[in-house]
C-alpha positions in Angstrom: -10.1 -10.6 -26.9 -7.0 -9.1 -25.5 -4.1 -8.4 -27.7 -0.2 -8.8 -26.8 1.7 -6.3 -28.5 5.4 -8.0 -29.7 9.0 -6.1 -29.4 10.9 -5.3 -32.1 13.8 -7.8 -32.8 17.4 -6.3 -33.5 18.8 -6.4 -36.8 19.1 -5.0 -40.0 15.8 -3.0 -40.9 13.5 -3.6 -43.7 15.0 -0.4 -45.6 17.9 -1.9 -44.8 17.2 -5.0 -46.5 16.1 -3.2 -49.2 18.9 -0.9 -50.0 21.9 -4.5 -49.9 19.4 -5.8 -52.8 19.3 -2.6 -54.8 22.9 -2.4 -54.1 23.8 -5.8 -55.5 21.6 -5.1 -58.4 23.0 -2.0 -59.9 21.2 -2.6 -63.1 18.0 -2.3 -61.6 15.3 -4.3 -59.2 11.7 -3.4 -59.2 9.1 -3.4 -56.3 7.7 -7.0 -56.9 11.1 -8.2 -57.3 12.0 -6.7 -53.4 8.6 -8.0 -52.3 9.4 -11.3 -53.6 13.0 -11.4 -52.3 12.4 -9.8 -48.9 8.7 -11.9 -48.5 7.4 -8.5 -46.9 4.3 -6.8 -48.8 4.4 -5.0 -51.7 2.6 -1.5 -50.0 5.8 -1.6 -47.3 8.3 -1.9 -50.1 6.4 1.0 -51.2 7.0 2.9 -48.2 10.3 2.3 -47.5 11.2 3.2 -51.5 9.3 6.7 -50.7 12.0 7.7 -48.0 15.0 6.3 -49.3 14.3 8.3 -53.2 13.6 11.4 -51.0 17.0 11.1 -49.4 18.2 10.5 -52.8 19.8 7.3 -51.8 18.0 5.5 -54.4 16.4 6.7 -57.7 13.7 5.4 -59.7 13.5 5.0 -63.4 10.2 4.1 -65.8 11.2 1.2 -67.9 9.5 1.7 -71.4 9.0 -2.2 -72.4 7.1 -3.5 -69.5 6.3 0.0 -67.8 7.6 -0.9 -64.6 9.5 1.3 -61.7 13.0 0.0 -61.6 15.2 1.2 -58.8 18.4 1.5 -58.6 21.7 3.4 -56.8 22.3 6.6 -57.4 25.7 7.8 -58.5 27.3 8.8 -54.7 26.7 5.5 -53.1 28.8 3.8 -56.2 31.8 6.2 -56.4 33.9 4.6 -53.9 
């Protein structure tokens, strides 16, 4: 069965996406919270988490009640 294989669109990326809703959340969002808000897959929100932490444009904090990884901004993209 042949297979077409479809162009990218333009627009705002998925990481993107991500980083306005972590941005208008500055108390915190977690993975299933992006997933649900962005309707893309938990394992991509996953991966796009993984490079934007490593560019320490977001950081990641274990909340102790429902041991959960909340994301949030860190301190240079708020000091404006």
């Amino acid at each position: 069965m042949p297979f077409t294989i479809i162009a990218t669109k333009p627009g705002p990326t998925t990481s993107d996406r991500i980083l306005e809703l972590i941005l208008t959340h500055p108390q915190g969002i977690t993975v299933k919270g992006l997933s649900d808000r962005l309707n893309r897959p938990v394992s991509m929100i996953q991966h796009c988490l993984k490079d934007l932490t490593s560019l320490k444009i977001v950081q990641a904090e274990l909340n102790s009640e429902d041991r959960q990884w909340v994301y949030s901004p860190t301190g240079k993209l708020t000091e404006n």
